[in-house]
N, CA, C and O atoms as a CHARMM CRD file, in Angstrom:
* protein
*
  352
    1    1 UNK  N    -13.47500 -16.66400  -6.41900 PROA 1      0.00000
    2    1 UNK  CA   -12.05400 -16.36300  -6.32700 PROA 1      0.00000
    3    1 UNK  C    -11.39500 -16.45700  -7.69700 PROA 1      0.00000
    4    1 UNK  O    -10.58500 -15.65600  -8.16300 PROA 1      0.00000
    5    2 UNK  N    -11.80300 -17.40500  -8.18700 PROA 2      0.00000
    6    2 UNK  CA   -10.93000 -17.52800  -9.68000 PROA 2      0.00000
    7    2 UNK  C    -11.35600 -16.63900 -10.60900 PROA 2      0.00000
    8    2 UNK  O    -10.74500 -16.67100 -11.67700 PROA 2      0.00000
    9    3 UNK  N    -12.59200 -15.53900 -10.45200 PROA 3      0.00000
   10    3 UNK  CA   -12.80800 -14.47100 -11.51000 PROA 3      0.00000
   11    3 UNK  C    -11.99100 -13.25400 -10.84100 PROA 3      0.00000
   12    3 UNK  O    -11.64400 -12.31200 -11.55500 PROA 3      0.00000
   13    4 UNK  N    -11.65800 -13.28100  -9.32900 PROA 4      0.00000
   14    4 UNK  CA   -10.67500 -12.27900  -9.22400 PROA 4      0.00000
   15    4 UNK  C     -9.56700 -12.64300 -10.10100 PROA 4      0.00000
   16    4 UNK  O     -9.52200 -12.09100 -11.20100 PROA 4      0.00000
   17    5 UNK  N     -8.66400 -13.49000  -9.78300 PROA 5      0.00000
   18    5 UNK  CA    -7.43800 -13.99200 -10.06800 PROA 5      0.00000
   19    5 UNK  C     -7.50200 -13.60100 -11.48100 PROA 5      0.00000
   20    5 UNK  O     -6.58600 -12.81300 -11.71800 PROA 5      0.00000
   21    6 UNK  N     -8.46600 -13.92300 -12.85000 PROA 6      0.00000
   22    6 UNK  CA    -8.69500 -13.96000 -13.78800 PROA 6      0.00000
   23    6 UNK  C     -8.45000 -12.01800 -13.95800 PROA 6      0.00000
   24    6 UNK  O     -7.72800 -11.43600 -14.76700 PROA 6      0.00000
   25    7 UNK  N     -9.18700 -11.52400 -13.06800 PROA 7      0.00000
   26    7 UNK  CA    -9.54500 -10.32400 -13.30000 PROA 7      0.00000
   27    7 UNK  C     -7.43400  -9.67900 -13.19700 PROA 7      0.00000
   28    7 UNK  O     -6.74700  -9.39900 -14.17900 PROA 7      0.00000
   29    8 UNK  N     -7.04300  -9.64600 -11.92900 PROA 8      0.00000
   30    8 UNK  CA    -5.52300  -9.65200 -12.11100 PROA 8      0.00000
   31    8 UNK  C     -4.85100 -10.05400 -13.13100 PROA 8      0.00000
   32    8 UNK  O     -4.17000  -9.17100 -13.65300 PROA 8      0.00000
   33    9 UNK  N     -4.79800 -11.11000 -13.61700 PROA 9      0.00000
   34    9 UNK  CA    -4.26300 -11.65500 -14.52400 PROA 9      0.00000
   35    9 UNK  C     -4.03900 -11.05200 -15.89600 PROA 9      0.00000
   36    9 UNK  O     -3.09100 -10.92300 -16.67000 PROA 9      0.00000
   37   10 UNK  N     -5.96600 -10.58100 -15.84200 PROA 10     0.00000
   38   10 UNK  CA    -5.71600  -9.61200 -17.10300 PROA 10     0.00000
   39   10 UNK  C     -5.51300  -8.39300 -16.62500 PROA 10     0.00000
   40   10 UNK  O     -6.09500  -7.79000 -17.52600 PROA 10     0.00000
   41   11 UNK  N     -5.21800  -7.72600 -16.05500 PROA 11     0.00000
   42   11 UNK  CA    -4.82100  -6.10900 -15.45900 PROA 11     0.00000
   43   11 UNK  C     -3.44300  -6.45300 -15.97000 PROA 11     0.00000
   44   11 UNK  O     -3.02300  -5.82000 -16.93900 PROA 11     0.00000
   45   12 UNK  N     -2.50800  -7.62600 -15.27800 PROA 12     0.00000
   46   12 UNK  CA    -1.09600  -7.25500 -15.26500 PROA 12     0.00000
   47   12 UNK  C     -1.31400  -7.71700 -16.82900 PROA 12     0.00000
   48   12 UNK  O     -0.20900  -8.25400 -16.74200 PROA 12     0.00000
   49   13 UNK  N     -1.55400  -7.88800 -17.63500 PROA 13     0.00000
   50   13 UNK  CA    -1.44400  -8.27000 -19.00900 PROA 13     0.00000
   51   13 UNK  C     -1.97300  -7.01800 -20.14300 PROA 13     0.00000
   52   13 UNK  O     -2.32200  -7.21600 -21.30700 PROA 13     0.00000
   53   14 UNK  N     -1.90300  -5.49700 -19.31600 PROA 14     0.00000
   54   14 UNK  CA    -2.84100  -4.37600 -19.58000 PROA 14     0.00000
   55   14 UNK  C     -3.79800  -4.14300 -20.20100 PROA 14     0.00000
   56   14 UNK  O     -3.94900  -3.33200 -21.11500 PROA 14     0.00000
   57   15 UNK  N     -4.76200  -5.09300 -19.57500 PROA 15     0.00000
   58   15 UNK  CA    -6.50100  -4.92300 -19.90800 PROA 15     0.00000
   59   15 UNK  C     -6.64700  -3.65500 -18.89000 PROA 15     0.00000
   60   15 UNK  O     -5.80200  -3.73700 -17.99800 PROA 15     0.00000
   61   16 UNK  N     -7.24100  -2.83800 -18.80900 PROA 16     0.00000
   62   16 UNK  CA    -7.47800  -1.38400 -18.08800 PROA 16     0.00000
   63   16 UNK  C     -8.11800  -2.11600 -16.30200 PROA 16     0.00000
   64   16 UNK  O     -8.67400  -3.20700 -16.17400 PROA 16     0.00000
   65   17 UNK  N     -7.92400  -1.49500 -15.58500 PROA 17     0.00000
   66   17 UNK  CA    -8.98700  -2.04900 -13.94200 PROA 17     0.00000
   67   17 UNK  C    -10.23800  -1.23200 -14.51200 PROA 17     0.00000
   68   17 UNK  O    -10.33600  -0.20000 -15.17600 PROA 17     0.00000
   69   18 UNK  N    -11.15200  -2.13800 -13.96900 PROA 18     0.00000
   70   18 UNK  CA   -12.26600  -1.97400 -13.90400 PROA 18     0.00000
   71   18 UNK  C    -12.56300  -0.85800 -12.81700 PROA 18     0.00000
   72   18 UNK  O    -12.32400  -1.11800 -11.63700 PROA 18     0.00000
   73   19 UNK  N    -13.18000   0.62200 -13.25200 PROA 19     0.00000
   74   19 UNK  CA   -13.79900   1.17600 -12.72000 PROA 19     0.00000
   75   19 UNK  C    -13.82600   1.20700 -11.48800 PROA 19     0.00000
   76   19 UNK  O    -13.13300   1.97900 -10.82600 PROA 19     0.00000
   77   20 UNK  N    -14.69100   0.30900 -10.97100 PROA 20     0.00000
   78   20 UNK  CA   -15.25800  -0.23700  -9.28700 PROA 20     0.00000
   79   20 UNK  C    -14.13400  -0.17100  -8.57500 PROA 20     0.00000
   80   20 UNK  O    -14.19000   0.56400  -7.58900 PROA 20     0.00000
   81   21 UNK  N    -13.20100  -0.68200  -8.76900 PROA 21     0.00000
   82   21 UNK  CA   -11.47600  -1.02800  -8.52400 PROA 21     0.00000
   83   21 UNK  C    -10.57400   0.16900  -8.35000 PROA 21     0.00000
   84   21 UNK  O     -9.51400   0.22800  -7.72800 PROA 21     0.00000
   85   22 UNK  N    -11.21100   1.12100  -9.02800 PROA 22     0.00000
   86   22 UNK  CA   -10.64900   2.14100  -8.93900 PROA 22     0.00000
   87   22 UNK  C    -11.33000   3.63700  -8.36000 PROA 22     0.00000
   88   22 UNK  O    -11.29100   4.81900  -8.70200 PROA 22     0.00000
   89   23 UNK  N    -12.00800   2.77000  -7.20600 PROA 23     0.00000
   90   23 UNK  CA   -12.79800   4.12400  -6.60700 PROA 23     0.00000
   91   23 UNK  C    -12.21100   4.23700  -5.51400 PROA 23     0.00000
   92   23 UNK  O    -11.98700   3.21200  -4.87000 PROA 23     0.00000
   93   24 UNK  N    -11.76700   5.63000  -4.96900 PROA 24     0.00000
   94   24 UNK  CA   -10.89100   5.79300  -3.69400 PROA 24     0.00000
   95   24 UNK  C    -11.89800   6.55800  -2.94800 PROA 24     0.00000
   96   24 UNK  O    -12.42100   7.44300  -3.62600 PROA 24     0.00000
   97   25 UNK  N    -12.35200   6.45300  -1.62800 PROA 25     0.00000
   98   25 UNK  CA   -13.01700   7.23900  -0.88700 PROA 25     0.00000
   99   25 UNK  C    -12.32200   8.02400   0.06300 PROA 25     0.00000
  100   25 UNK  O    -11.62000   7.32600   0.79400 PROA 25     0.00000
  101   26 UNK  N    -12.27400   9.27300   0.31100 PROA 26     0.00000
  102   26 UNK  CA   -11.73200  10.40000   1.10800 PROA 26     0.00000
  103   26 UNK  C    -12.35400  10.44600   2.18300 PROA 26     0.00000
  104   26 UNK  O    -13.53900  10.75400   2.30800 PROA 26     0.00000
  105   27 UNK  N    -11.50000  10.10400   3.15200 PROA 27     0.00000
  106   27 UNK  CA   -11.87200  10.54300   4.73900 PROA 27     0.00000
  107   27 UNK  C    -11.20000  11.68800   5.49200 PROA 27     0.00000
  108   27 UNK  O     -9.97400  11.78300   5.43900 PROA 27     0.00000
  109   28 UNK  N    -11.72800  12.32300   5.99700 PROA 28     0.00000
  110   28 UNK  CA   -11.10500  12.92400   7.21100 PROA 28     0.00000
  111   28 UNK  C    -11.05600  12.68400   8.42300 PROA 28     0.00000
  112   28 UNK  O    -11.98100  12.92700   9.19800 PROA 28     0.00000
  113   29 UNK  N     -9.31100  11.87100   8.92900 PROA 29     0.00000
  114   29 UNK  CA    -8.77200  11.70600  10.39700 PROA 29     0.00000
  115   29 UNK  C     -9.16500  13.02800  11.24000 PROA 29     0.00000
  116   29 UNK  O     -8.95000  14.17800  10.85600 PROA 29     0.00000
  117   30 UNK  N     -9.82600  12.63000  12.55000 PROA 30     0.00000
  118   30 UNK  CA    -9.16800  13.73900  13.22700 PROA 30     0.00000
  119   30 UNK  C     -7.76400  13.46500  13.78000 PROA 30     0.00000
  120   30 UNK  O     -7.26700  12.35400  13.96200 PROA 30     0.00000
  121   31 UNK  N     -7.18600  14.71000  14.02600 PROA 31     0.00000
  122   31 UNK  CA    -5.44300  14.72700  14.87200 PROA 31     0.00000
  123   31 UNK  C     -5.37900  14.74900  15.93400 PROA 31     0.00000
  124   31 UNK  O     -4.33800  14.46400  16.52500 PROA 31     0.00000
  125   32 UNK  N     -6.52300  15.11100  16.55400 PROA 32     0.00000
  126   32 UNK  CA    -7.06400  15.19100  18.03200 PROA 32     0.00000
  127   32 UNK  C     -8.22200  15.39500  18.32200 PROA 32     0.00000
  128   32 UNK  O     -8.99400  15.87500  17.49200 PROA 32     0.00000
  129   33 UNK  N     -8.51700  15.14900  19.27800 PROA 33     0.00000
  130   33 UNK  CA   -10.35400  15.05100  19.53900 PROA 33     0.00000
  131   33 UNK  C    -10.72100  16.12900  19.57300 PROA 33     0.00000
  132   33 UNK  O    -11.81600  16.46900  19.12500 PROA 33     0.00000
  133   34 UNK  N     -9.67000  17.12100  20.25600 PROA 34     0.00000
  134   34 UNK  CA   -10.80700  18.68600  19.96700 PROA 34     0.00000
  135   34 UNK  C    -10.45200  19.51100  18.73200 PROA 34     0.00000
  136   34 UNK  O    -10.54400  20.73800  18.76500 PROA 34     0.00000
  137   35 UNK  N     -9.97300  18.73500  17.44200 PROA 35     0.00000
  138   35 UNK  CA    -9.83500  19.26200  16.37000 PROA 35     0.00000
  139   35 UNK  C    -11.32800  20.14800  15.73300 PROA 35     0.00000
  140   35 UNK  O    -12.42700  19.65500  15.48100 PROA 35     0.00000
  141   36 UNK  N    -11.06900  20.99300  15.65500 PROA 36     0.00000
  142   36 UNK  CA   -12.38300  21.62200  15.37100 PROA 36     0.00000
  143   36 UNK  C    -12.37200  22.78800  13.70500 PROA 36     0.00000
  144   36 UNK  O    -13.27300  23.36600  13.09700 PROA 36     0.00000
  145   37 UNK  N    -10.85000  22.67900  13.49700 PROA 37     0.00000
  146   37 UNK  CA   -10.90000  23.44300  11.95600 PROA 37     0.00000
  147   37 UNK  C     -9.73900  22.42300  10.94900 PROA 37     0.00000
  148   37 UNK  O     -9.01000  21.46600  11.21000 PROA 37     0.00000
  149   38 UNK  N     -9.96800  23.03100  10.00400 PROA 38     0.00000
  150   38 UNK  CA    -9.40100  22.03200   8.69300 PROA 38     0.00000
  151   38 UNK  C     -7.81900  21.41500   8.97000 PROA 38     0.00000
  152   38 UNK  O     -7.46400  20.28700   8.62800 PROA 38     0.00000
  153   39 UNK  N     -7.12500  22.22400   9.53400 PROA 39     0.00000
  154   39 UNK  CA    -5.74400  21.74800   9.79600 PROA 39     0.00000
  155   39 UNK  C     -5.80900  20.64100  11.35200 PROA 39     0.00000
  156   39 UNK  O     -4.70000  20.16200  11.58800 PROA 39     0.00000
  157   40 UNK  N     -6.49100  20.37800  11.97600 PROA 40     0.00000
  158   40 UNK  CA    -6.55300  19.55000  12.89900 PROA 40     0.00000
  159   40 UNK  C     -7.14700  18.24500  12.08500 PROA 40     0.00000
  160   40 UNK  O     -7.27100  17.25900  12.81200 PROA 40     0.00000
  161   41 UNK  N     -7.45600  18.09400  10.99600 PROA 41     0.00000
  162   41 UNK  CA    -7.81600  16.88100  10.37700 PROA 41     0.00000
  163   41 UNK  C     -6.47600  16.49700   9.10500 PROA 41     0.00000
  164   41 UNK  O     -5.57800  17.22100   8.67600 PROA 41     0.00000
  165   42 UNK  N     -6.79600  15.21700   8.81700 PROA 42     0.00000
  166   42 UNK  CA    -6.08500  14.35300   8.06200 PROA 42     0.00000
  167   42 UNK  C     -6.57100  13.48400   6.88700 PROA 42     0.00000
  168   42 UNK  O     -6.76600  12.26900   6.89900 PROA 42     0.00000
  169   43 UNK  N     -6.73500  14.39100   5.82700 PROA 43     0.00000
  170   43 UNK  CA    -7.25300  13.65600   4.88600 PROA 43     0.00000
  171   43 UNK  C     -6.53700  12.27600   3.96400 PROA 43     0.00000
  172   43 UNK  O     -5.62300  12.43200   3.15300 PROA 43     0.00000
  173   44 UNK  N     -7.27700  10.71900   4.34800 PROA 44     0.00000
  174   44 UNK  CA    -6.88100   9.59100   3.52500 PROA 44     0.00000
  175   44 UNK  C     -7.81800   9.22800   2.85800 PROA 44     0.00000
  176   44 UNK  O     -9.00900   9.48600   3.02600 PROA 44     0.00000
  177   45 UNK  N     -7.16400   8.40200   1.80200 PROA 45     0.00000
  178   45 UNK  CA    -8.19900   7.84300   0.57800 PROA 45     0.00000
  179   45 UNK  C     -8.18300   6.37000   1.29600 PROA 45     0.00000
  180   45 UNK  O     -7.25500   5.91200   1.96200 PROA 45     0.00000
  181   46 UNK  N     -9.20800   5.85500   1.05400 PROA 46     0.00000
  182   46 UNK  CA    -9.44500   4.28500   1.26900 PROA 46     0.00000
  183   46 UNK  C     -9.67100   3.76000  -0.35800 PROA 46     0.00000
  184   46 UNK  O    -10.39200   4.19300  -1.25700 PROA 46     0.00000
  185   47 UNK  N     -8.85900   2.80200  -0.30200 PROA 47     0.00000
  186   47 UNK  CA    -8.88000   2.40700  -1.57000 PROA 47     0.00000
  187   47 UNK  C     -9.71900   0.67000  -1.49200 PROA 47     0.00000
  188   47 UNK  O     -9.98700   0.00200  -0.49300 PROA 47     0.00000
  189   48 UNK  N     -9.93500   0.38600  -2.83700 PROA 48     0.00000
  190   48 UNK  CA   -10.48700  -1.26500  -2.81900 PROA 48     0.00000
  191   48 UNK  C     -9.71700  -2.30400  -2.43900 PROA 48     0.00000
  192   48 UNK  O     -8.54600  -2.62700  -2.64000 PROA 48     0.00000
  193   49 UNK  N    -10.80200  -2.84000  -1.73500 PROA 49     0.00000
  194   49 UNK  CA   -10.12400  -4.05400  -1.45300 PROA 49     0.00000
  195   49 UNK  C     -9.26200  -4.72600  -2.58800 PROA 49     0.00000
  196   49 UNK  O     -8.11700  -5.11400  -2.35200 PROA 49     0.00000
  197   50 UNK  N     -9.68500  -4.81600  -3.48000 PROA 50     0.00000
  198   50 UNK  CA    -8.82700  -5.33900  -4.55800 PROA 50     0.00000
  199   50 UNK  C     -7.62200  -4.94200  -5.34000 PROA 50     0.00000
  200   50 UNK  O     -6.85200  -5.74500  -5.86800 PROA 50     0.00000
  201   51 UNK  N     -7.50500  -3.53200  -5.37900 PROA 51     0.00000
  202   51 UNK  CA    -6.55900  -2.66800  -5.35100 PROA 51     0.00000
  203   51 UNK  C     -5.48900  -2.64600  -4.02100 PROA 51     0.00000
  204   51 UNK  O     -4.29100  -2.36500  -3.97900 PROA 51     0.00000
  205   52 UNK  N     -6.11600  -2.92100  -3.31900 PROA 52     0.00000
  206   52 UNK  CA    -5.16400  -2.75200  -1.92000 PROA 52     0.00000
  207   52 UNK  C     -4.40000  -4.25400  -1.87500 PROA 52     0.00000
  208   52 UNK  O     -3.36400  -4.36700  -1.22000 PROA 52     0.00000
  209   53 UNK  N     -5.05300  -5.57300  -2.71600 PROA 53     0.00000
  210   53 UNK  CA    -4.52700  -6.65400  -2.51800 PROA 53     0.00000
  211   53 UNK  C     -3.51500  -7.30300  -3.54000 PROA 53     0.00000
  212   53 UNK  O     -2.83400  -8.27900  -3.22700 PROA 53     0.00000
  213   54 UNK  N     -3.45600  -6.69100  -4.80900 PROA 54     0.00000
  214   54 UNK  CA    -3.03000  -6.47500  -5.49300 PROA 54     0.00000
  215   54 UNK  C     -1.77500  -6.09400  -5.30800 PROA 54     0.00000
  216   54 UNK  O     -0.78300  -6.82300  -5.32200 PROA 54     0.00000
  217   55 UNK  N     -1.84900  -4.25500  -5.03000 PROA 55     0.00000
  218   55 UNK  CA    -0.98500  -3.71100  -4.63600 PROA 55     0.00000
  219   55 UNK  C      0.31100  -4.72500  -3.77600 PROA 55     0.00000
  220   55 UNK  O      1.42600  -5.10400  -4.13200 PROA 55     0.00000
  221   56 UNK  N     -0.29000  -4.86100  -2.82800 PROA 56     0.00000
  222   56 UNK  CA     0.15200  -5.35000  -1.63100 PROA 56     0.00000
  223   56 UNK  C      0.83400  -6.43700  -2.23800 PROA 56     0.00000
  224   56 UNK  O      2.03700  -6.17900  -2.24100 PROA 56     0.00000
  225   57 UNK  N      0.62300  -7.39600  -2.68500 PROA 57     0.00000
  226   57 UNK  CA     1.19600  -8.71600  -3.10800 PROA 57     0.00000
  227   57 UNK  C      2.43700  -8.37800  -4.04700 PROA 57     0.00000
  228   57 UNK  O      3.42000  -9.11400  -4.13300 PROA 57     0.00000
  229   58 UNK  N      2.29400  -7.27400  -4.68700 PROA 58     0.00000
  230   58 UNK  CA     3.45300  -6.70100  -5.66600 PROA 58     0.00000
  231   58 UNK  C      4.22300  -6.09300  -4.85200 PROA 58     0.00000
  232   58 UNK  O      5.44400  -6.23400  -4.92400 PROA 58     0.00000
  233   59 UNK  N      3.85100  -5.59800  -4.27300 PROA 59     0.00000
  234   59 UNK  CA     4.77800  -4.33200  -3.29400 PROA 59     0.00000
  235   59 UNK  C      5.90400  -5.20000  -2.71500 PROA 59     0.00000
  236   59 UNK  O      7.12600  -5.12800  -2.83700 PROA 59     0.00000
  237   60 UNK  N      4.90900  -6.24700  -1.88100 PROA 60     0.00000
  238   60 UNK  CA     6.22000  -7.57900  -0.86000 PROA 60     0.00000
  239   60 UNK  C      7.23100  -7.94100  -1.91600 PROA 60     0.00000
  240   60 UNK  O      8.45100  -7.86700  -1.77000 PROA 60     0.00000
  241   61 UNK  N      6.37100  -8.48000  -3.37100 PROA 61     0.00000
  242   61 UNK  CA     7.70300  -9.23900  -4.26000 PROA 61     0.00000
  243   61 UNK  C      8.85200  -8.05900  -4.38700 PROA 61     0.00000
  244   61 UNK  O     10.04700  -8.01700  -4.09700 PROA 61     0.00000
  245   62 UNK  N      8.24400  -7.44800  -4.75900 PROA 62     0.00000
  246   62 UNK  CA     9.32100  -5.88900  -5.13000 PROA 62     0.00000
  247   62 UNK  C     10.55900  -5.87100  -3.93900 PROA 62     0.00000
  248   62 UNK  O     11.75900  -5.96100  -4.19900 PROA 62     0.00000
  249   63 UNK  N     10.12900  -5.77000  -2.94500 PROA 63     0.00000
  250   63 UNK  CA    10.84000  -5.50800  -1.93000 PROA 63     0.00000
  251   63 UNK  C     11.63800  -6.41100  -1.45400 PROA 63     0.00000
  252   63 UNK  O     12.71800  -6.23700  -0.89000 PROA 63     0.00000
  253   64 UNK  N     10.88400  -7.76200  -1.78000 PROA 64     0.00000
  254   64 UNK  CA    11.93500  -9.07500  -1.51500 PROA 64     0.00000
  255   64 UNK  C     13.07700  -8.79800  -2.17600 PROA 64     0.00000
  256   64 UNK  O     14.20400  -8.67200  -1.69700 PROA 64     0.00000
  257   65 UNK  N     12.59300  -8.67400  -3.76000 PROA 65     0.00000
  258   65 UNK  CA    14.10700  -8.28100  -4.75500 PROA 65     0.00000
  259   65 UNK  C     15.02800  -7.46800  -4.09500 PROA 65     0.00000
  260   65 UNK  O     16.05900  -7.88600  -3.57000 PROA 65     0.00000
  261   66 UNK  N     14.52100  -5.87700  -4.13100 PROA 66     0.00000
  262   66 UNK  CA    14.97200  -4.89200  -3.56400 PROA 66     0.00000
  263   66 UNK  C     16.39300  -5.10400  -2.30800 PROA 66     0.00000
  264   66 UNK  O     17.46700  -4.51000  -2.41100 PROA 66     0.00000
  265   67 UNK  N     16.02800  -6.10600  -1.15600 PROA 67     0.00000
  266   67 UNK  CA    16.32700  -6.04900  -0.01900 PROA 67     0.00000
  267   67 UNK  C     17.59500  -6.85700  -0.64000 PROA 67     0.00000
  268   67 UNK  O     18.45100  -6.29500   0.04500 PROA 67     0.00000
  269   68 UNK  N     18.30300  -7.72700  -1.40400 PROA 68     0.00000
  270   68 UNK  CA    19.23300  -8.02200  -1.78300 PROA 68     0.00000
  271   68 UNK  C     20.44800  -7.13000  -2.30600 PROA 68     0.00000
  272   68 UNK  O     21.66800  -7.17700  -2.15200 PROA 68     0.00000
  273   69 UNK  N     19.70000  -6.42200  -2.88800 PROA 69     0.00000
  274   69 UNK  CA    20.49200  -4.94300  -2.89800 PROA 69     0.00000
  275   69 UNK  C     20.55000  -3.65300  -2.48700 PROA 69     0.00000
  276   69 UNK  O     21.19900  -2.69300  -2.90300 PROA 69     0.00000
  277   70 UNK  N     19.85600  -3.76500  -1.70400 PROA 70     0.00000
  278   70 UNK  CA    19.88500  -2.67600  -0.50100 PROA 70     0.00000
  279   70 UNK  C     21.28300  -2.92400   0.31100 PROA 70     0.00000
  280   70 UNK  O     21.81600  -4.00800   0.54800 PROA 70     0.00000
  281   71 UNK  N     21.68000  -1.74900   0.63400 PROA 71     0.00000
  282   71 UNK  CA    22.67500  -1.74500   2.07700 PROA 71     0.00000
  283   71 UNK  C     22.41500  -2.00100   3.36400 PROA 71     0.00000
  284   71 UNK  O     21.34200  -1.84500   3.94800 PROA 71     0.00000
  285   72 UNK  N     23.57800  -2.45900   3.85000 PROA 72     0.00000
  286   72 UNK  CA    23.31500  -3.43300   5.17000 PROA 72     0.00000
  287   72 UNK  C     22.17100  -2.48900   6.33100 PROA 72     0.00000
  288   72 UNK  O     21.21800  -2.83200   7.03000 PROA 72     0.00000
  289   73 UNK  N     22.74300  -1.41900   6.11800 PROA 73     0.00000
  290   73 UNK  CA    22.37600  -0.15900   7.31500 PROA 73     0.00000
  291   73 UNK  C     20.76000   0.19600   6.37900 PROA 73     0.00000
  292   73 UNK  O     20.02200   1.06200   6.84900 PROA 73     0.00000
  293   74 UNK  N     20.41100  -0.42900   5.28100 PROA 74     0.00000
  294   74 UNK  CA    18.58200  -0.14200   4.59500 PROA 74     0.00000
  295   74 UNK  C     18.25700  -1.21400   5.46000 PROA 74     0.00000
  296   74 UNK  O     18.72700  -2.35200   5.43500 PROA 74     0.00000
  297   75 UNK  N     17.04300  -0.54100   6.55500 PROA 75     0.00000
  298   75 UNK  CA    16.28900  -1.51900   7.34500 PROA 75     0.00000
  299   75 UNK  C     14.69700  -1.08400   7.02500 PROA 75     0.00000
  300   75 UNK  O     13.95700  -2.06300   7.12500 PROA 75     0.00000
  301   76 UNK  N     14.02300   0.11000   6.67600 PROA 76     0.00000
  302   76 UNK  CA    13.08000   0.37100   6.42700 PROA 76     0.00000
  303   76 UNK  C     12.39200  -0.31300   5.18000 PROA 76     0.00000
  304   76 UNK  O     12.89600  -0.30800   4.05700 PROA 76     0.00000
  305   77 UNK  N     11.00400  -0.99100   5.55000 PROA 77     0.00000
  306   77 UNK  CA    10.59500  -1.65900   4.72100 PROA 77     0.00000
  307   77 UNK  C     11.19400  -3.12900   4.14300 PROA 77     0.00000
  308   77 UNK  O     10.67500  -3.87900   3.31700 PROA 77     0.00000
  309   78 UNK  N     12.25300  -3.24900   4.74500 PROA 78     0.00000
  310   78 UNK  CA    13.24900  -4.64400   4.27700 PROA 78     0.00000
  311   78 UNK  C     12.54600  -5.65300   4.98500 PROA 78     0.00000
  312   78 UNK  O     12.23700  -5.38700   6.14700 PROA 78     0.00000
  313   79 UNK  N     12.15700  -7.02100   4.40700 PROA 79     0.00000
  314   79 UNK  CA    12.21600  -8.07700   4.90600 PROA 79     0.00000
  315   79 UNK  C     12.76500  -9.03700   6.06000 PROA 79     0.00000
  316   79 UNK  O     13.60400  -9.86900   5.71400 PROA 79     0.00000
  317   80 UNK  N     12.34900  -8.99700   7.46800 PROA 80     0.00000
  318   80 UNK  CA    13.18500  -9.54900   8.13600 PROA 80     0.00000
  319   80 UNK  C     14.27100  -8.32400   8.95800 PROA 80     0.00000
  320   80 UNK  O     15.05500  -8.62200   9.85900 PROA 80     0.00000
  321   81 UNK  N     14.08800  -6.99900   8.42200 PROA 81     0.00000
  322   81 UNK  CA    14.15900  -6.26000   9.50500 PROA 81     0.00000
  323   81 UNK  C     13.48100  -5.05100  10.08200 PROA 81     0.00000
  324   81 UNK  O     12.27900  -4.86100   9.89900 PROA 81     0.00000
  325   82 UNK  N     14.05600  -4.42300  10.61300 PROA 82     0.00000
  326   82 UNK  CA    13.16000  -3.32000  11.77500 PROA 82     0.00000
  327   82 UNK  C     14.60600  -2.13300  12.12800 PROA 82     0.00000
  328   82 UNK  O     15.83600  -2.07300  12.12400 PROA 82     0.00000
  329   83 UNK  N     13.30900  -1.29600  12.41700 PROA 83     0.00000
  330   83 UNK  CA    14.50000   0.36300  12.24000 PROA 83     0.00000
  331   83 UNK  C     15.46600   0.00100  13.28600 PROA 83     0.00000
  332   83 UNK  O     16.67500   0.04300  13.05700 PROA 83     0.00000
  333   84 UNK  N     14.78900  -0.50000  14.89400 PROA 84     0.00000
  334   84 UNK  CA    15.92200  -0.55800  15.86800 PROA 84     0.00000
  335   84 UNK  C     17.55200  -1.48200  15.28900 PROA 84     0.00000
  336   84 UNK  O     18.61300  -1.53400  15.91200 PROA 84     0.00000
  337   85 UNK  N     17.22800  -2.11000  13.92700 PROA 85     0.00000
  338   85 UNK  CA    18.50400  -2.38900  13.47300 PROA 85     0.00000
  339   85 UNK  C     19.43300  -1.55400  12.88300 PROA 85     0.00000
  340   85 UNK  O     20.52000  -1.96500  12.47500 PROA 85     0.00000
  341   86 UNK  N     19.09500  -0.49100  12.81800 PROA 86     0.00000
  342   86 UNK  CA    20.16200   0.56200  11.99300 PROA 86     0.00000
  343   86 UNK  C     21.16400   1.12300  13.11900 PROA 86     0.00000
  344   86 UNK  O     22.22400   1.73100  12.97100 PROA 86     0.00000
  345   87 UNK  N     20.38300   0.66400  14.48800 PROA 87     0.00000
  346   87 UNK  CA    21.00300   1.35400  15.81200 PROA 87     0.00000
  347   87 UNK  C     22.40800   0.15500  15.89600 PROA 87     0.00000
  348   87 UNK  O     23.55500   0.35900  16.29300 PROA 87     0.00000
  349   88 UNK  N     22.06000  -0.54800  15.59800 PROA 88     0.00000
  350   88 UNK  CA    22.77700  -1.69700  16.17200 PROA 88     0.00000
  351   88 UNK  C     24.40500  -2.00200  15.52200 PROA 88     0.00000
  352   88 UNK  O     25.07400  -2.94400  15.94800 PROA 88     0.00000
């Protein structure tokens, strides 16, 4: 664990990600089971675990900030709320 942390540490300090870290694999969703040509599928990248955890841990702080200055009626993605609050 502490050579990840190490490994972050130096990313946010712009040492480059390592390669491995930066391999995204392409899938194709089907949209329905009897999808049978290119537009009935859904192409996503799966990204690394480490990239995805990363990400993720920045994304929440971001948004914590964010949600202080957001407007009352910004419920998407905000902390502590949910869309059925924009109804309300």
């Amino acid at each position: 664990i502490t050579a990840i942390l190490d490994g972050f540490h130096a990313i946010e300090h712009g040492q480059a990600w390592p390669k491995q870290w930066c391999v995204g694999l392409i899938h194709c969703l089907q949209k329905r089971d009897t999808s049978t040509a290119v537009e009935g599928y859904r192409p996503i990248t799966v990204m690394s675990l480490f990239y995805r955890l990363l990400t993720g841990i920045r994304a929440g702080q971001i948004l914590a900030q964010l949600s202080c200055q957001a407007a009352s009626m910004q419920c998407g993605f905000m902390q502590g709320k949910e869309a059925a609050d924009a109804a309300a």
